[in-house]
C-alpha positions in Angstrom: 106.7 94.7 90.4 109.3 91.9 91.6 112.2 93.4 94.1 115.1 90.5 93.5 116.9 91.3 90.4 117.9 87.5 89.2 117.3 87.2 85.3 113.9 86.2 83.7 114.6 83.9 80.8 112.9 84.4 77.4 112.8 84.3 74.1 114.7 86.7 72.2 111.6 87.9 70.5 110.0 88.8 74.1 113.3 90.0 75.4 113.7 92.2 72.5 110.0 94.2 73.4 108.9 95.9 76.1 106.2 94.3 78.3 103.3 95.7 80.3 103.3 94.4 83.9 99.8 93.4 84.4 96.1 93.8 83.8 93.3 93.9 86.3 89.8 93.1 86.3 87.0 93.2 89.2 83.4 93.1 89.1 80.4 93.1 91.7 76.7 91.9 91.5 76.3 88.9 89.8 76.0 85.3 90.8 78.6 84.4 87.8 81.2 87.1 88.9 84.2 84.5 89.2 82.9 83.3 85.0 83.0 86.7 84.4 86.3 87.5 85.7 87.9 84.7 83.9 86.6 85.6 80.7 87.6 89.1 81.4 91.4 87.9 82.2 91.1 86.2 78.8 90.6 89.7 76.9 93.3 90.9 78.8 96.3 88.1 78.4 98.5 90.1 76.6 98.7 92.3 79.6 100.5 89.7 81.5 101.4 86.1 80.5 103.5 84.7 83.3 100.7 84.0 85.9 96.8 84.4 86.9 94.5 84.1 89.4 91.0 84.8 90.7 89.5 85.5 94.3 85.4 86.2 94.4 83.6 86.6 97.9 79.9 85.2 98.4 80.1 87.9 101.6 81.2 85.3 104.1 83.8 83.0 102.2 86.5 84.0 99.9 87.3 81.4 97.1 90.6 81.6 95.2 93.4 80.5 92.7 96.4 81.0 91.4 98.3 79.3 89.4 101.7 79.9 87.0 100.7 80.1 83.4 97.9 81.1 81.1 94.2 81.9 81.9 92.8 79.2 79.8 95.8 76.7 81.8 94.0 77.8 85.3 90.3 78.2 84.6 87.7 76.6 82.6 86.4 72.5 82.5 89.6 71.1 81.3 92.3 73.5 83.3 93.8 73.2 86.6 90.0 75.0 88.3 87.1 75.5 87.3 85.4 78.7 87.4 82.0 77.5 88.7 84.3 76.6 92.2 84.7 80.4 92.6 81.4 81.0 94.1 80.2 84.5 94.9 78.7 87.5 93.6 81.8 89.9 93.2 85.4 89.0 92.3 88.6 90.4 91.3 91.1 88.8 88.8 95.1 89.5 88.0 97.1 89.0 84.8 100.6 89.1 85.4 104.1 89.7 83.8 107.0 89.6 86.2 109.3 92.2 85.4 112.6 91.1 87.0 112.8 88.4 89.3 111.5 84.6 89.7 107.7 83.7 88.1 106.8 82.1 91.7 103.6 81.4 93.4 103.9 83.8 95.9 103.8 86.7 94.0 101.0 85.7 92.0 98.1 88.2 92.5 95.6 88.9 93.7 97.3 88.7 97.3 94.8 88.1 100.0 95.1 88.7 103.5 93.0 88.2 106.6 92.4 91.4 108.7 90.8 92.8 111.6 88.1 93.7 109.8 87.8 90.7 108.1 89.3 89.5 104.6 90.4 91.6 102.2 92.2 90.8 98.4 93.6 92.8 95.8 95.9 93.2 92.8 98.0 96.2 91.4 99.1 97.0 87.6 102.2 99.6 87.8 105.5 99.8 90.3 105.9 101.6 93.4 108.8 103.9 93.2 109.8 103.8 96.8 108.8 100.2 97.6 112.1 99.0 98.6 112.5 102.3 101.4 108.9 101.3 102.8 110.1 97.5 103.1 113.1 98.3 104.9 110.9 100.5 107.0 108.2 97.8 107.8 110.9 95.2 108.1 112.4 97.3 111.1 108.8 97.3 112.5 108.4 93.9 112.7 106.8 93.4 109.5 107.2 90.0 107.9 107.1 89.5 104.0 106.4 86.4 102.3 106.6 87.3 98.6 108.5 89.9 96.3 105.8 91.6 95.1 105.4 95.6 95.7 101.9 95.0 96.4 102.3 93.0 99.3 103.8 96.5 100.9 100.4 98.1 100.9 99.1 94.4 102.4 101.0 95.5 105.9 100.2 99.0 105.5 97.1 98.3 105.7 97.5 96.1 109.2 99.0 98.8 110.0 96.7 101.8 110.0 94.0 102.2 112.7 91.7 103.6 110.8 88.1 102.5 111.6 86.9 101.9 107.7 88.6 100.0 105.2 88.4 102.2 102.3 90.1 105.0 105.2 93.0 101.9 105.9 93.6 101.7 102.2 93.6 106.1 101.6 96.3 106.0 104.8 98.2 103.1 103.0 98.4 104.8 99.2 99.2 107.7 100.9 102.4 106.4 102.2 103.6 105.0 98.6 105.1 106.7 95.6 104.3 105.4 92.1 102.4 104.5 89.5 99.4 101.9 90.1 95.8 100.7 89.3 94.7 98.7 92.0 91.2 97.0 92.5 90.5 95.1 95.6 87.5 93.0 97.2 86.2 93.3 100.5 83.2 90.7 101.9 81.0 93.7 100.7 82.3 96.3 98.3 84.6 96.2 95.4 87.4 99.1 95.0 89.0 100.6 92.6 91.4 103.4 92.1 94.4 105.1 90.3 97.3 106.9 91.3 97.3 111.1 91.2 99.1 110.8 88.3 97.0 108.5 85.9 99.9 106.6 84.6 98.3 103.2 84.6 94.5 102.7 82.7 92.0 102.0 84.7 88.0 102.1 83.6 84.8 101.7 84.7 82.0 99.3 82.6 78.4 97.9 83.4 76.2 95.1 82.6 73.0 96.0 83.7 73.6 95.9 87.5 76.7 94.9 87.5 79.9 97.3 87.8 83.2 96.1 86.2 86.7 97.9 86.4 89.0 96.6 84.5 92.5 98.0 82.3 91.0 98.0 78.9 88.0 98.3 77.3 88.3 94.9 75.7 87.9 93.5 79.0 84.1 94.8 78.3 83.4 93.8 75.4 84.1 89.9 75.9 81.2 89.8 78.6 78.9 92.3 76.8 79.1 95.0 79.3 79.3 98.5 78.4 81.8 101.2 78.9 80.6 104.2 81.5 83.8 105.8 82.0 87.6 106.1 83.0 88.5 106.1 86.6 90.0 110.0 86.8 93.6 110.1 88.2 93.4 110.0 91.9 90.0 108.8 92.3 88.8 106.1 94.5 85.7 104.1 93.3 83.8 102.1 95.8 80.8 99.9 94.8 78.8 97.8 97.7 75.2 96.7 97.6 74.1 100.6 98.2 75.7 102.0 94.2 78.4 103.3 93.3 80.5 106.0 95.6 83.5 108.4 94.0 86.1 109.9 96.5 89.3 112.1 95.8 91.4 111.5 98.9 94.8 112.6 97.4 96.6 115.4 96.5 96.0 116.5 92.5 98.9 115.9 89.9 99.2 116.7 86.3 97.5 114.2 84.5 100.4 112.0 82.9 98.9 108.9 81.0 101.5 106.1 80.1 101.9 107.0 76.4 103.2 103.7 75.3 99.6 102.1 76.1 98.6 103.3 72.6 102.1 102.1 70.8 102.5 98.6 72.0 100.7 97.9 75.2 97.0 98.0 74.8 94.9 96.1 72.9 94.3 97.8 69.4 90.7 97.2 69.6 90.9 99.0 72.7 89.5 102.1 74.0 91.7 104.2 76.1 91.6 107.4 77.9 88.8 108.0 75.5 91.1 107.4 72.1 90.8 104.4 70.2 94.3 102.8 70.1 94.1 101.4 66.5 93.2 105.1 65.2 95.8 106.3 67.3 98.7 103.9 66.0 97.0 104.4 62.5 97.7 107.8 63.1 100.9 107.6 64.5 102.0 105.7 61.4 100.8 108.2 59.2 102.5 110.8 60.6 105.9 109.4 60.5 105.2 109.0 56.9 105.5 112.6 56.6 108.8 112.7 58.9 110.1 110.3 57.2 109.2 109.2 53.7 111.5 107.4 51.3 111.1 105.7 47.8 110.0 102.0 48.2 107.7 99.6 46.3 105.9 98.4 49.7 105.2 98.9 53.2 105.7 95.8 55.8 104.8 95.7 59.2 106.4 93.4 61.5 103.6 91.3 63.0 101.5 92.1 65.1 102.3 95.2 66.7 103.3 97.0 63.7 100.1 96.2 61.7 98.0 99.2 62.2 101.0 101.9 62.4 102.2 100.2 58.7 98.4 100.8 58.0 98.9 104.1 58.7 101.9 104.8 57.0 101.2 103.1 53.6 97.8 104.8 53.4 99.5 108.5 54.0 102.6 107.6 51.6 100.6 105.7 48.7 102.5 102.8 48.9 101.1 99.2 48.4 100.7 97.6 52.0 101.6 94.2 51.8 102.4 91.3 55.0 105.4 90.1 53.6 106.0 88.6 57.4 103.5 85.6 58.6 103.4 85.4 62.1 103.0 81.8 64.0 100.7 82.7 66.6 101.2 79.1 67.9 104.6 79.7 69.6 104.6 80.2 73.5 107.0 82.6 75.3 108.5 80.0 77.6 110.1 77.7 74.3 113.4 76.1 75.6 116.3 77.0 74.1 119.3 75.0 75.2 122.2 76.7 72.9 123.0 80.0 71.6 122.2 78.1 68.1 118.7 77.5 68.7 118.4 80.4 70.8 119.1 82.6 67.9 116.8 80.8 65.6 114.1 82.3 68.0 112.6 85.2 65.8 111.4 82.5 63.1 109.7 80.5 65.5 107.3 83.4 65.7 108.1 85.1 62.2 108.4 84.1 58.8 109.0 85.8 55.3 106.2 86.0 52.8 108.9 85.6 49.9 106.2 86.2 47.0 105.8 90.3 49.0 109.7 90.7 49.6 111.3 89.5 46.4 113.3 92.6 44.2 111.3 94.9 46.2 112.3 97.9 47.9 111.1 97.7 51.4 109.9 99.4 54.1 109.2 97.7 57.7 107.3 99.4 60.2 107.2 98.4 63.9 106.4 100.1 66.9 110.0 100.3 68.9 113.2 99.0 69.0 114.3 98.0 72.4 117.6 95.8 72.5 117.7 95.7 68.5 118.6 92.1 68.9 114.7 90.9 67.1 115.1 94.1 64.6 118.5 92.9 63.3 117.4 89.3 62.8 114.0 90.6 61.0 116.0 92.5 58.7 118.4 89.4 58.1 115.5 87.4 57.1 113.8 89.9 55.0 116.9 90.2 53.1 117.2 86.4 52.5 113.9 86.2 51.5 115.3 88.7 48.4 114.5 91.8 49.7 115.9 94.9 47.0 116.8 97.3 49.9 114.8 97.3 53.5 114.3 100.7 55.2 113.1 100.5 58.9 110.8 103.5 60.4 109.8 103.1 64.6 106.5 104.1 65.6 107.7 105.6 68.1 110.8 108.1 68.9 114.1 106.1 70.6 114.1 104.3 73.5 116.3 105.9 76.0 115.7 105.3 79.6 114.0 102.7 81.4 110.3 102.4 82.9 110.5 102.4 86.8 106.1 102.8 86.5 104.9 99.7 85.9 106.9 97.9 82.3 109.4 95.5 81.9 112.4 97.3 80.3 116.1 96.5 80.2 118.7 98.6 82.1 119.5 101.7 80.0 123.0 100.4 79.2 121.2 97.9 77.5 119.0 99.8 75.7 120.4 100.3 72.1 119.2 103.9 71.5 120.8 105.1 74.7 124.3 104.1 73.4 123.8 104.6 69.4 123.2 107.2 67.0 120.4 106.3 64.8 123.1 106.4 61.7 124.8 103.9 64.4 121.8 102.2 64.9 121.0 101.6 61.4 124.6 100.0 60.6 124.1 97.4 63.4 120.5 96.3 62.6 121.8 96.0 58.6 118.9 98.6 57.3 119.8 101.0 54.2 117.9 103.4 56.4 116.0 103.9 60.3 114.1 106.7 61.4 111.8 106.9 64.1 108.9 109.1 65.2 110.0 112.4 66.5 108.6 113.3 69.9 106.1 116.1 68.4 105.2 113.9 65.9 103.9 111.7 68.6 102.3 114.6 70.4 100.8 115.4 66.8 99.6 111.7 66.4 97.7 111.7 69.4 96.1 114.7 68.5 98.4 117.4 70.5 100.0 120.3 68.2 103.4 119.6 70.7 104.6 118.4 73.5 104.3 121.1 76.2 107.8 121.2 78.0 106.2 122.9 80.9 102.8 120.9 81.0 103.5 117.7 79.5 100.7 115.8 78.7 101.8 112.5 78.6 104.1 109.8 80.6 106.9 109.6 78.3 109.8 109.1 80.4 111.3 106.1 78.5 112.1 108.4 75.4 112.6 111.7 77.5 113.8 110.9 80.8 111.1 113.2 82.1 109.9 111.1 85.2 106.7 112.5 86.5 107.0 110.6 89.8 110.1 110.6 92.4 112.3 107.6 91.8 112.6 107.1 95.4 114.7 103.9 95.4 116.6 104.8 92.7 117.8 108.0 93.4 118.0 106.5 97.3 120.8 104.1 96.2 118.2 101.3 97.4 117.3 99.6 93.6 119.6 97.1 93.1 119.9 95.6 97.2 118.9 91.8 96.8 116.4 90.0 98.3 117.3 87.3 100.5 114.2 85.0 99.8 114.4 81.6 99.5 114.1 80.3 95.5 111.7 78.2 94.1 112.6 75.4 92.5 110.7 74.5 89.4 
């Protein structure tokens, strides 16, 4: 999470999506851990595309970067470090996405810090709910920040705490936070991983032999060869040294309240999470809002790449052809420059473009996975249409998107948020479609393999299409959210 509130640029395709924060990635016991780490980061780039870096430990020296920009930019023979200079035989690597705020180099992660005890890194995929209360707080004390990261909150809690252990330093410091996280951190002997009571953030445990990985997604595992063991449970604390592997529970239990937008958009579709296979889940998602919401059409579209398996889904349950009447160039990076509203709003076909041969005199139906700002959806349907497109109908793998993430996900304020101010009849006039529907919420629930969402035990993190927060919103509902911080910019 980033506290100051200035605007992140990007393209209107990006701006128009919801973004996952950040992945994570550590490993301990092997002399290639800092390779390992970088090829992990690779699996994990869509997590987090704004910045990167490594730290490994040898036991007496830390190595590190971090630099702005893609894994392949930072780490291999041609890129800005290569991997063979972070020596050691455990290390911990950082994807990142900023949500609001400057892409600087001090908040790239992992943050590292030198303590009593002796280093210490680590890096952090959610938000903390009351991170701007405890920086006020530790600001009073005398604390002194240097980034505007969240994470850097638990670095000082940490100095802080007199605690004779460091895994009992970091329990006192996560016990003094409220939010969502996965964090995994490095010590000069033991790697740590662990998850918030909650669960909202993925977090799993793999092995090579050996070697013990943690990591956000399964894919992670697969690049390197290592297999999956298990997920880190909610509220568990994982430490590996040279002496195994040791499991703790230091906090208090919650409902179990897994982000349920990881198997929508977020994760990887080859991906298994919370024991689900996220392509079968969106296949399955798809399907059932094929039942919902079926209409007469002559094929089924997805809107690259997200949509592809839920369209899969959906096509296979209605019996209707599924064709990729939209081509997307993978080619095009999220920073583009786009001087003018003009080229700004030629965006979308930077990244898309029709398949005229699937579109023309056909009635059509498009299937992504959410509409955020409707600003892409609008323009997709503009260019189907021009491509000769009989009628296009638009169906949402998931339900409306309401309210905003304050766990971990980049998401506009709700004012901006299209289904929060529109009817879905309104909705459907403005993004020029004949129809829109979108997943119901127990159709969700039913996707994923629930007969309903249980109002009184829900089962999932869902708060962007329920307002249902499972965590206090500490700064939020403190009036503390939108104070400014007075850092110094970075020019760039």
């Amino acid at each position: 999470m980033t506290l100051s509130t200035s605007p992140l640029s990007t393209s209107p395709y990006d701006d128009d999506h919801l973004h996952e924060e950040c992945g994570v990635f550590g490993i301990f016991g092997t002399p290639d851990a800092g390779a390992h780490t970088a090829l992990g980061l690779h699996a994990l780039q869509h997590r987090g595309q704004e910045a990167t870096g490594i730290v490994a430990t040898d036991g007496e020296h830390f190595n590190a970067h971090r630099g702005l920009g893609h894994v392949g930019e930072n780490f291999g023979a041609d890129a800005q470090v290569n991997v063979a200079r972070l020596k050691g035989f455990a290390a911990i690597g950082h994807n990142r996405y900023a949500t609001t705020g400057e892409t600087a180099i001090r908040n790239v992660q992992p943050l590292f810090a030198d303590f009593e005890f002796g280093g210490f890194a680590l890096c952090h995929n959610g938000n903390l709910t009351n991170a701007l209360l405890m920086r006020q707080q530790l600001v009073r004390q005398g604390c002194i920040f240097q980034s505007t990261t969240d994470t850097e909150i638990i670095v000082h809690l940490i100095a802080r705490s007199r605690r004779r252990t460091v895994v009992d330093r970091l329990i006192e410091a996560m016990n003094q936070v409220d939010g969502a996280y996965a964090l995994v951190c490095l010590s000069s002997s033991a790697l740590i991983g662990l998850r918030d009571p909650n669960g909202v953030r993925p977090l799993i445990l793999g092995r090579l032999g050996d070697t013990y990985i943690m990591t956000s997604e399964s894919c992670a595992l697969d690049i390197i060869g290592a297999d999956f063991v298990r997920d880190v449970e909610p509220g568990e604390l994982l430490v590996i040294d040279a002496e195994g592997l040791k499991s703790y529970f230091p906090f208090r239990p919650a409902q179990r309240r897994f982000c349920i937008f990881e198997y929508i958009y977020f994760a990887r579709p080859d991906s298994l999470v919370e024991g689900i296979s996220v392509y079968a889940a969106r296949k399955a998602i798809g399907a059932e809002l094929a039942k919902e919401s079926g209409v007469d059409a002559d094929v089924v579209v997805p809107v690259p790449d997200s949509g592809v398996p839920a369209a899969v889904g959906y096509a296979s349950a209605a019996g209707i052809p599924f064709e990729l009447g939209i081509i997307r160039n993978h080619y095009v990076g999220r920073t583009f420059i786009q001087p003018t509203d003009q080229v700004r709003h030629l965006g979308v076909k930077l990244k898309h473009n029709a398949n005229r041969a699937q579109l023309t005199g056909k009635r059509v139906i498009l299937v992504d996975d959410s509409i955020v700002r409707g600003t892409t959806s609008t323009k997709i349907v503009e260019m189907v249409r021009q491509a000769g497109a009989r009628e296009v109908h638009m169906r949402i793998a998931s339900p409306p998107t309401t309210h905003s993430c304050f766990y971990g996900v980049d998401t506009p304020e709700r004012e901006k948020l299209l289904a929060a101010r529109m009817s879905v009849d309104e909705m459907a006039k403005v993004i020029g479609v004949d129809s829109l529907a979108f997943i119901s919420i127990d159709g969700l629930y039913r996707a994923m393999g629930e007969p309903r969402r249980e109002p009184e035990a829900v089962q999932y993190c869902d708060a962007c299409f329920t307002g249902d927060y499972p965590i206090a919103l500490t700064d939020r509902d403190g009036g503390t959210a939108a104070r400014q911080l007075s850092l110094l910019a970075e020019a760039s």
